[in-house]
C-alpha positions in Angstrom: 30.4 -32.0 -13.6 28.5 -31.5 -16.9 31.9 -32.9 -18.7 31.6 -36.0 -17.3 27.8 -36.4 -17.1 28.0 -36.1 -21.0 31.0 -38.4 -21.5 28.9 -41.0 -19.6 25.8 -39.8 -21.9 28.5 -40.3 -24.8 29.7 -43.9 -23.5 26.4 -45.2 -23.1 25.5 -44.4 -26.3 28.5 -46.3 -27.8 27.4 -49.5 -25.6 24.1 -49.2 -27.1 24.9 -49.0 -30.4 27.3 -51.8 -30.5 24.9 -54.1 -28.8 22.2 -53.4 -31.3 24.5 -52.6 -34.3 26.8 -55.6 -34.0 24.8 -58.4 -35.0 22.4 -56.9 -37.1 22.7 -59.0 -40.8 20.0 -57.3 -42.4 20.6 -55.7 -46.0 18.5 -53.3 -47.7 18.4 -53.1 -52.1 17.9 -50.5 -54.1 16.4 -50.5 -57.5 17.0 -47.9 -60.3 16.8 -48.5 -63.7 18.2 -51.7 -63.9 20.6 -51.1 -61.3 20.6 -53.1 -57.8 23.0 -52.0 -55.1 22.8 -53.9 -51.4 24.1 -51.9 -48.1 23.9 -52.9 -44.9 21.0 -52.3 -43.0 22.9 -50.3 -40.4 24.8 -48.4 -43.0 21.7 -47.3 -44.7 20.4 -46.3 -40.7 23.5 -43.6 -40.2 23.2 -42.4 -44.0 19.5 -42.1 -43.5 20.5 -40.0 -39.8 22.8 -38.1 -41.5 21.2 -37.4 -44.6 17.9 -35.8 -42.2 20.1 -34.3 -40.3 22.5 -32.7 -43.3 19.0 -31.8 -44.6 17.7 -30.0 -41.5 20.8 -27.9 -41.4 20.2 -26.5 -45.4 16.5 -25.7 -44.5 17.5 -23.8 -41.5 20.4 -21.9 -43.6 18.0 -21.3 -46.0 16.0 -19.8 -43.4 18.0 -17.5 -42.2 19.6 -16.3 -45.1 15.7 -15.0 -46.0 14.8 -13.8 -42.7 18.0 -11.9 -42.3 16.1 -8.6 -42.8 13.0 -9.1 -40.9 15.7 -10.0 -38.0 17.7 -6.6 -38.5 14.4 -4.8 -38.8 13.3 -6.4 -35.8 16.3 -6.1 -33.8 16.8 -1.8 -34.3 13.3 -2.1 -33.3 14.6 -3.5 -29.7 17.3 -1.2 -29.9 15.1 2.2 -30.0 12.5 0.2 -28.1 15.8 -0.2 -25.3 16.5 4.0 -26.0 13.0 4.7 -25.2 13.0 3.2 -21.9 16.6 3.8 -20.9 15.5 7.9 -21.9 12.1 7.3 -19.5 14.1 5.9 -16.5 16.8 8.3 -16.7 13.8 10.7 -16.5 13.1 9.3 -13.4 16.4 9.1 -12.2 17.2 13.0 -12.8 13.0 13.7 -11.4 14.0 12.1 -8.2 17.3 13.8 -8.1 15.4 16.7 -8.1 16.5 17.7 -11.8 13.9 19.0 -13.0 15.4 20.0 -16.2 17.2 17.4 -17.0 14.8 15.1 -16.8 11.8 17.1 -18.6 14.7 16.5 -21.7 15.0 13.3 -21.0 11.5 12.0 -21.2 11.1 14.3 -24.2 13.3 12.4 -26.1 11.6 9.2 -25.0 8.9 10.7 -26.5 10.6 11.5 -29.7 11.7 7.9 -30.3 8.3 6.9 -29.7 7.2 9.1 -32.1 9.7 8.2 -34.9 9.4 4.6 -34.8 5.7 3.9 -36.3 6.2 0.3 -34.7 6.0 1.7 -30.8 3.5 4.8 -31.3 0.9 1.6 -30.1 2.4 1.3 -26.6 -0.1 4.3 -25.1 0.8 3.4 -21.3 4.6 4.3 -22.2 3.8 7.4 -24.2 1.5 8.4 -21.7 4.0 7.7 -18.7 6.4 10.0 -20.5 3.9 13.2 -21.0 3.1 12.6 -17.3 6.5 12.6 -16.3 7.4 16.3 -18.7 3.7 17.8 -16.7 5.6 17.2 -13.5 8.4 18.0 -14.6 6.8 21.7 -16.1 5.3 21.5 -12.8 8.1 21.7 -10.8 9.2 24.7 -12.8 5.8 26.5 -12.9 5.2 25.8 -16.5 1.8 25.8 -16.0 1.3 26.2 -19.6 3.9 23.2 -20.5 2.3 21.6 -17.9 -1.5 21.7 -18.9 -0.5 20.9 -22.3 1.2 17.4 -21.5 -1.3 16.5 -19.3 -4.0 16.8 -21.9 -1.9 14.7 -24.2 -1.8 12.0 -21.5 -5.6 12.0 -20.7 -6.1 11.5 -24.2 -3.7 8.7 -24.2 -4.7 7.1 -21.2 -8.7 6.8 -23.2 -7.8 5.6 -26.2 -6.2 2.3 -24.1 -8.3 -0.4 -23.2 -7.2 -0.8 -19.9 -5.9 2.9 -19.4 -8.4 3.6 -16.7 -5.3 3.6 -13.7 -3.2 6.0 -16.0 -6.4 8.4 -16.0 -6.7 7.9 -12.5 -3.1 8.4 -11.5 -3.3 12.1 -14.0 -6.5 13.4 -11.8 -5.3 12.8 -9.0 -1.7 14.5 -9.8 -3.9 17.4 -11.4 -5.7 17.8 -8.5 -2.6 18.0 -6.2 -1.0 20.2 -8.8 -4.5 22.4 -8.4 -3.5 22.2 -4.2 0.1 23.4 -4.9 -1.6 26.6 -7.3 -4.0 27.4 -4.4 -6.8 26.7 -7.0 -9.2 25.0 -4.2 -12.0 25.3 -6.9 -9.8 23.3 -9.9 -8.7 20.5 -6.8 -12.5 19.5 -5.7 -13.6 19.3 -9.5 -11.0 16.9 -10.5 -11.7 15.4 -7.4 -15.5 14.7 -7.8 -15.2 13.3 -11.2 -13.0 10.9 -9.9 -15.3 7.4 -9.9 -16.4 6.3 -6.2 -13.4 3.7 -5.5 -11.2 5.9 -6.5 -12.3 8.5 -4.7 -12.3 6.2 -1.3 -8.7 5.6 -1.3 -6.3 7.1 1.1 -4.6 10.0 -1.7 -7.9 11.0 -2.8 -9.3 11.7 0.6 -5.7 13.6 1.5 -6.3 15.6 -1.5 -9.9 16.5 -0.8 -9.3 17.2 3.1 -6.4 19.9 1.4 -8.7 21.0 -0.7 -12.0 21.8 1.4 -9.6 23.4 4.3 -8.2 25.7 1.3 -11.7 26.4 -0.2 -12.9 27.1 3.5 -15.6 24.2 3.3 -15.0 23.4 7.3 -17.7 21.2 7.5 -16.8 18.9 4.4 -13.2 18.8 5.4 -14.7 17.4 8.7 -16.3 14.7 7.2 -13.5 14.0 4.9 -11.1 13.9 8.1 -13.2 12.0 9.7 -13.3 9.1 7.0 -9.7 9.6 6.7 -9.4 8.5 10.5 -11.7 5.7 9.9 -8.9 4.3 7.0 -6.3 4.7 9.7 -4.4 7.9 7.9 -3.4 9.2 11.1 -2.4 8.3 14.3 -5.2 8.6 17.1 -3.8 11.5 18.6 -3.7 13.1 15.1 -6.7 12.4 14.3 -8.5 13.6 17.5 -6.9 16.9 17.0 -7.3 17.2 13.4 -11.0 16.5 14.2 -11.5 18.8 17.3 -9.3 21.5 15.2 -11.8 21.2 12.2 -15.2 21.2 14.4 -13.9 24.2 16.1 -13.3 26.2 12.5 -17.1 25.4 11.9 -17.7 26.4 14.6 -16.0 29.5 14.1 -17.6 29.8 10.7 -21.1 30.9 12.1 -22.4 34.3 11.5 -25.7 34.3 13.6 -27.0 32.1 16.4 -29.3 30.4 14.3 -26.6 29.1 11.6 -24.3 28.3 14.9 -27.6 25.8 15.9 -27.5 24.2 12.6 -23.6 23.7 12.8 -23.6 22.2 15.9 -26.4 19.7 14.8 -24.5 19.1 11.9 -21.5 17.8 13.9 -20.9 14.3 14.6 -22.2 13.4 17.6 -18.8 12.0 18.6 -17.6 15.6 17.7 -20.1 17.3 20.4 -18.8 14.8 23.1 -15.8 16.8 23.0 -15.2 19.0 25.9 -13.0 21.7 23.8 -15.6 21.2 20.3 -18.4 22.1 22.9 -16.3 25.1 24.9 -15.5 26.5 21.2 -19.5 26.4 20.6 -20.3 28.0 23.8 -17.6 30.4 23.0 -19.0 31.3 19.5 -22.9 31.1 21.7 -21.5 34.1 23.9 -20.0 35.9 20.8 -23.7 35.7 19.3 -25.8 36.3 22.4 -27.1 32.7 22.1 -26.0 32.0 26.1 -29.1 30.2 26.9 -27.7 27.4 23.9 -24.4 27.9 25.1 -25.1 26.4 28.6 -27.1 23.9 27.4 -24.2 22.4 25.0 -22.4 22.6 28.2 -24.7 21.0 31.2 -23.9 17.3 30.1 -20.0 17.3 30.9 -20.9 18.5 34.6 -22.1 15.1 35.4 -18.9 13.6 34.4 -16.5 15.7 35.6 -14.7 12.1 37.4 -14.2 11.0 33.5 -12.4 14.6 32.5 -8.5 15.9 32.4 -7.4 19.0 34.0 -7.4 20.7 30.7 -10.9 19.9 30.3 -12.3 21.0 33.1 -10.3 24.2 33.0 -12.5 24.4 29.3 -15.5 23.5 30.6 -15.1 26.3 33.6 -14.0 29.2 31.3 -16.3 28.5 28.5 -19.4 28.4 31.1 -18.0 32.0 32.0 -18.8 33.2 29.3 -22.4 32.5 28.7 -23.1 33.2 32.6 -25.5 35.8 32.2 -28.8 34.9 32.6 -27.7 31.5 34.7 -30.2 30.1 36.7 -30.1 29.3 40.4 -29.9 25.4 39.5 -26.2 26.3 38.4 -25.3 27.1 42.2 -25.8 23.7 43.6 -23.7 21.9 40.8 -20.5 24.4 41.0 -20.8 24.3 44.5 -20.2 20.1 44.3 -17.9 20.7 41.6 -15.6 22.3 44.2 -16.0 19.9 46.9 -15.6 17.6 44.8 -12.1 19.6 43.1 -10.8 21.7 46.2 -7.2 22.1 44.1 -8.5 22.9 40.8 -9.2 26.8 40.5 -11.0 27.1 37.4 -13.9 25.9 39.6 -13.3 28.3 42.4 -13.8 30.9 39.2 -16.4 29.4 37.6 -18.5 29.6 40.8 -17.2 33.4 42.4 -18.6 34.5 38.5 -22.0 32.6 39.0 -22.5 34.1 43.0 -21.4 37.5 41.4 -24.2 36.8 38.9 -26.6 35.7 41.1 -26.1 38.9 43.5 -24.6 37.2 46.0 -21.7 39.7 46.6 -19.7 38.2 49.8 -19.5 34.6 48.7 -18.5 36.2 45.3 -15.6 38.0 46.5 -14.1 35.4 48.7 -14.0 32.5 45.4 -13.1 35.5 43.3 -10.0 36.7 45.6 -9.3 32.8 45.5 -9.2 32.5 42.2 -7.5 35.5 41.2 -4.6 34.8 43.2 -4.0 31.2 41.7 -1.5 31.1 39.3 -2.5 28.1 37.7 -5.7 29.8 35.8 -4.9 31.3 32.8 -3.9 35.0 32.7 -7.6 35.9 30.9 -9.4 34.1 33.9 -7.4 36.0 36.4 -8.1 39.4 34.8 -11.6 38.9 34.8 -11.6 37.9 38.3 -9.7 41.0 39.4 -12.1 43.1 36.9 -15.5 41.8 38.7 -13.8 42.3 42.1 -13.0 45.7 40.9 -17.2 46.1 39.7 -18.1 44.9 43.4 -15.8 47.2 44.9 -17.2 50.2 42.8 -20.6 48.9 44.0 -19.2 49.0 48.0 -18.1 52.3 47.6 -14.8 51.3 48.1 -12.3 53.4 45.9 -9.0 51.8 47.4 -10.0 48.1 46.9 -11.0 49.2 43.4 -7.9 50.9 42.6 -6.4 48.1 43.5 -8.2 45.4 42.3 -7.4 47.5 38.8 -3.9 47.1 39.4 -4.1 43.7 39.5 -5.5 43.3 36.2 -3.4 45.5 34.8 -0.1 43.3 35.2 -1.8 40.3 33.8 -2.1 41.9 30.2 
């Protein structure tokens, strides 16, 4: 197709010339010296073509011939330029591969070429890209030394560039995840917090930090970093509800007295204390502490919506509320009394309630919920035991040795 396009090119040319060419008369004299010489005007048009074009051709011979060695300098330039980042990208290659080796060589000698050509020491992003890419190599080999090392070289890189600020970034982050991976919780939050504030608002950063605050044992700032994290959408929702109820509970856990349990639990989110199993945990740690009266209080607003809870949850809310029973007031009677009507299948309330009678001194109605419970195999092995084990106290208070004995028994096979 391009054949014939230029033979038409070429045959319009020839009509156009012969049409403008053929009956031109004109003639054009030259004077030298004495001498006159008449051509044809269109004569002296193709010598005139042909002498500018004969001329353009020497100029750009000339040219070349004088440029030769700036070309040959400038083309081994390309060609180590072409090593260098053949050498980085096999780096890669082998990295990714899982050569670890292999590929700290290779971007050594990327580095090397670098190095030797004076021409490309300029291009910081690809010399720091290569000592990044030996650190994680080193890394990967626990060469912490090797490691350190190259990494200082490309943070020095990186802030000598005018727009090196993403290579910087990129290095304190994979410090701070090499920090994780030595179980240096300490190193990981530094890097972290001199991170600037966008940076340290992005999705890695906040990974990284969560890791971090869980290794250091900071509960209560890995809850607030999980928590952003679940705002960004990191995790699913289920995730994120248990990574969040499992991080409350660890604060939770963290308390040593009942007053540092109080400020805990008014540190929480108040999303976190809506949490049937984040407020058993607290009532747990309230019982461990002898803080029952808070314990019960954490608990009271879930019994008005026991419609809106799971099974799971109530079973929570029924054996957490055993265990800050002493000291429960009469009030508690009429609620676990409705909670029953209201649940005639679910046991844990049956428990909940024989405990509170048994509490209260009210021995008969105790033992019948108690017997109730304890036979249901549906409550957990611990809430059975302790059935059989206050059955076993009211016996002893009877005087009856037999039902004792065996209410004994019974506990004994659920260990």
């Amino acid at each position: 197709m391009r054949s014939v396009i230029w033979l038409v090119l070429l045959f319009v040319v020839a009509v156009v010339a012969a049409l403008t060419l053929g009956s031109n008369d004109g003639l054009v004299s030259l004077y030298w010296h004495g001498w006159r010489l008449d051509v044809s005007l269109n004569l002296f048009l193709l010598t005139l073509v042909g002498g500018c074009f004969a001329l353009v051709t020497v100029i750009q011979a000339i040219n070349s011939l004088t440029s030769l060695p700036r070309r040959a300098r400038e083309w081994r330039l390309s060609q180590r330029e072409r090593s260098a980042q053949l050498a980085l990208r096999e780096a890669l290659s082998e990295f990714f591969g899982g050569r670890y080796g292999r590929a700290q060589k290779a971007a050594q000698k990327a580095l090397s070429i670098q190095a030797q050509t004076p021409e490309l020491t300029d291009d910081g992003a690809f010399m720091a890209l290569a000592h990044l890419m030996v650190a994680q190599s080193a890394h990967r080999m626990q060469d912490r030394r090797r490691r350190d090392e190259e990494l200082t070289l490309a943070m020095n890189r990186s802030q000598t560039m005018s727009q090196g600020k993403a290579l910087e970034e990129g290095a304190r982050l994979m410090a701070a995840e090499w920090a994780l991976d030595d179980r240096d919780a300490d190193r990981a939050l530094r890097l972290l917090s001199e991170l600037g504030p966008g940076v340290a608002r992005r999705t890695q950063a906040l990974r990284l930090k969560l890791q971090a605050a869980r290794l250091a044992r900071q509960p209560m700032e890995a809850l607030r970093t999980a928590r952003l994290l679940a705002k960004h959408q990191a995790f699913s929702k289920l995730a994120a509800q248990g990574l969040l109820r499992s991080l409350a509970c660890e604060a939770l856990d963290g308390a040593r007295d009942a007053d540092q349990l109080r400020v805990i639990w008014q540190q929480l989110d108040s999303a976190d204390r809506r949490e049937v199993f984040v407020a058993g945990r607290a009532a747990r740690c309230s019982a461990a502490l002898g803080a029952l009266d808070d314990g019960r209080g954490w608990l009271r607003p879930f019994w008005d919506q026991l419609d809106e809870l799971s099974t799971e949850e109530r079973t929570e809310l029924s054996e957490s509320l055993v265990l800050v029973m002493p000291g429960l007031g009469p009030e508690w009677l009429q609620r676990l009394e409705g909670a029953v009507q209201r649940f005639p299948r679910d046991a844990c309330f049956a428990y909940a309630l024989g405990q509170a009678l048994a509490e209260r001194q009210l021995w008969g109605k105790a033992r019948l919920m108690l017997e109730q419970a304890g036979n249901d195999r549906t409550l957990s092995a611990a809430a059975r035991r302790r059935c059989w084990m206050t059955l076993a106290q009211l016996a002893a208070r009877d005087g009856d040795g037999e039902r004792r004995s065996r209410c004994f028994e019974e506990a004994a096979t659920l260990s």
